[in-house]
LUMFIVO-739277 format. One record per residue (C-alpha): residue number from 0; x, y, z. Coordinates in pm, 1 decimal, always signed. Example, Ala and Ser with C-alpha at 12.3 -4.5 7.8 and 13.67 -1.06 7.14 Angstrom:
<nodes>
pos,c1,c2,c3
0,+1230.0,-450.0,+780.0
1,+1367.0,-106.0,+714.0
</nodes>
This chain:
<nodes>
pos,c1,c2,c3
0,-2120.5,-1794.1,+1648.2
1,-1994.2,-1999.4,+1336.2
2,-2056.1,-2312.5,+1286.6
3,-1734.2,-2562.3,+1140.0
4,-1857.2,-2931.9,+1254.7
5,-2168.5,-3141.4,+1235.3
6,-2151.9,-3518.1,+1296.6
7,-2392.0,-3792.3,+1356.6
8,-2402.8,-4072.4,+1622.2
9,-2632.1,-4393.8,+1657.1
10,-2655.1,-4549.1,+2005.8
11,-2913.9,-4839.2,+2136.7
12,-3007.1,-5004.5,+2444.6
13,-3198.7,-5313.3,+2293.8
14,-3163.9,-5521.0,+2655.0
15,-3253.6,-5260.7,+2871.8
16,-3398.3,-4961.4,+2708.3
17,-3194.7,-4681.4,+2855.4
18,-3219.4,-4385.7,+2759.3
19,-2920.2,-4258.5,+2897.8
20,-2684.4,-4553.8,+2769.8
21,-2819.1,-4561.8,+2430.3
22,-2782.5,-4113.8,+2437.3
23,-2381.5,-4186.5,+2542.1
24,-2327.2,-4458.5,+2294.0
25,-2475.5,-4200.7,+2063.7
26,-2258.0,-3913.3,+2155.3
27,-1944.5,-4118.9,+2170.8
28,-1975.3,-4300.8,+1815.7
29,-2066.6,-3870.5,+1705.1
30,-1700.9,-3811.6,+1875.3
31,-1500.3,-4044.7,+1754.5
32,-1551.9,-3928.2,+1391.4
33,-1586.3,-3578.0,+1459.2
34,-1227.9,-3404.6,+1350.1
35,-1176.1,-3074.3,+1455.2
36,-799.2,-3038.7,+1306.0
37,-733.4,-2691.9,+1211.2
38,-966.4,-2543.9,+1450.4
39,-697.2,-2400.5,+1658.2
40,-529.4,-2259.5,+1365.5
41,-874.0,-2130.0,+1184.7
42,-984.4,-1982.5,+1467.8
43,-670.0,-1821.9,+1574.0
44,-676.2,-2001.3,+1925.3
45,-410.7,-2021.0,+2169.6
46,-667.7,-2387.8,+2360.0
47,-1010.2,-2467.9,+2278.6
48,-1134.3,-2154.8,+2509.5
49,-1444.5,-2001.2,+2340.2
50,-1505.8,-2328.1,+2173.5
51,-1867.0,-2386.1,+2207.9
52,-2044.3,-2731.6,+2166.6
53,-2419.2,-2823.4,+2123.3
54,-2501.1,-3135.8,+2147.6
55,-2833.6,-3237.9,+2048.1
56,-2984.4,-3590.8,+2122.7
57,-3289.5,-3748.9,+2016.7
58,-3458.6,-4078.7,+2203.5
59,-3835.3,-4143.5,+2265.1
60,-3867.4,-4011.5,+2627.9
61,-3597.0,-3747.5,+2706.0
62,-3671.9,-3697.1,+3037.3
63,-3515.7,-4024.0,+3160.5
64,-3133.4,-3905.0,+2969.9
65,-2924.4,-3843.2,+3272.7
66,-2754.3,-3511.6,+3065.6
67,-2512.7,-3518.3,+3311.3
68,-2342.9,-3825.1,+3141.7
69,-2330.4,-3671.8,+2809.6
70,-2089.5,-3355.0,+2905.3
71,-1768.2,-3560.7,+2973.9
72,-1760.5,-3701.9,+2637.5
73,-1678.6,-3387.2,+2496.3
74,-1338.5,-3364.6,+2496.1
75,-1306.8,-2979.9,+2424.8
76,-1504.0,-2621.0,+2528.8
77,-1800.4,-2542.4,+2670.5
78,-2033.5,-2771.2,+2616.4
79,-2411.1,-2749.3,+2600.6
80,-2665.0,-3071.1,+2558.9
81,-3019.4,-3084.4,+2407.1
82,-3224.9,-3378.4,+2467.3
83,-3590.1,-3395.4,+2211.8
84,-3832.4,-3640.9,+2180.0
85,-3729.8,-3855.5,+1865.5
86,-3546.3,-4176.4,+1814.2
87,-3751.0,-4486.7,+1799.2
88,-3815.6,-4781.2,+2073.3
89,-3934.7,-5119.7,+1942.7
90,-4208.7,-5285.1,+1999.7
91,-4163.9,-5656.4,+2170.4
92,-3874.6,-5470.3,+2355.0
93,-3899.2,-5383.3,+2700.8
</nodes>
């Protein structure tokens, strides 16, 4: 498998501290840089079948991400989602 994208995404919760809307703020602001023009063309594609797409996201307890919220915002392929202990929660916050 060959890799041709990687982009970034920030999302927060700061009122609420969920981990599931701060993950989709994450993966849309990663999606709406992301361009993927030429893929079609590269890969010598008819559609996006056989497009593969890992998304990986990082908050402080992963087990509360909903991942079934994250797949939509992938516009294109199959899409697989990672979520790993990371990100950071404030103290003070709830």
């Amino acid at each position: 498998m060959k890799r041709f994208a990687i982009e970034l995404g920030y999302g927060a919760d700061l009122h609420g501290a969920d981990m599931t809307k701060a993950a989709v703020r994450a993966v849309r602001d990663a999606m709406s840089r992301v361009c993927l023009a030429g893929l079609v063309e590269i890969l010598n594609l008819k559609d996006f079948q056989g497009v593969h797409v890992h998304v990986q996201v990082a908050v402080p307890v992963p087990e509360a991400v909903d991942v079934s919220a994250l797949v939509p915002l992938v516009p294109i392929g199959t899409v697989e989602v990672s979520v790993v202990p990371g990100g950071l929660r404030t103290p003070g916050l709830l």
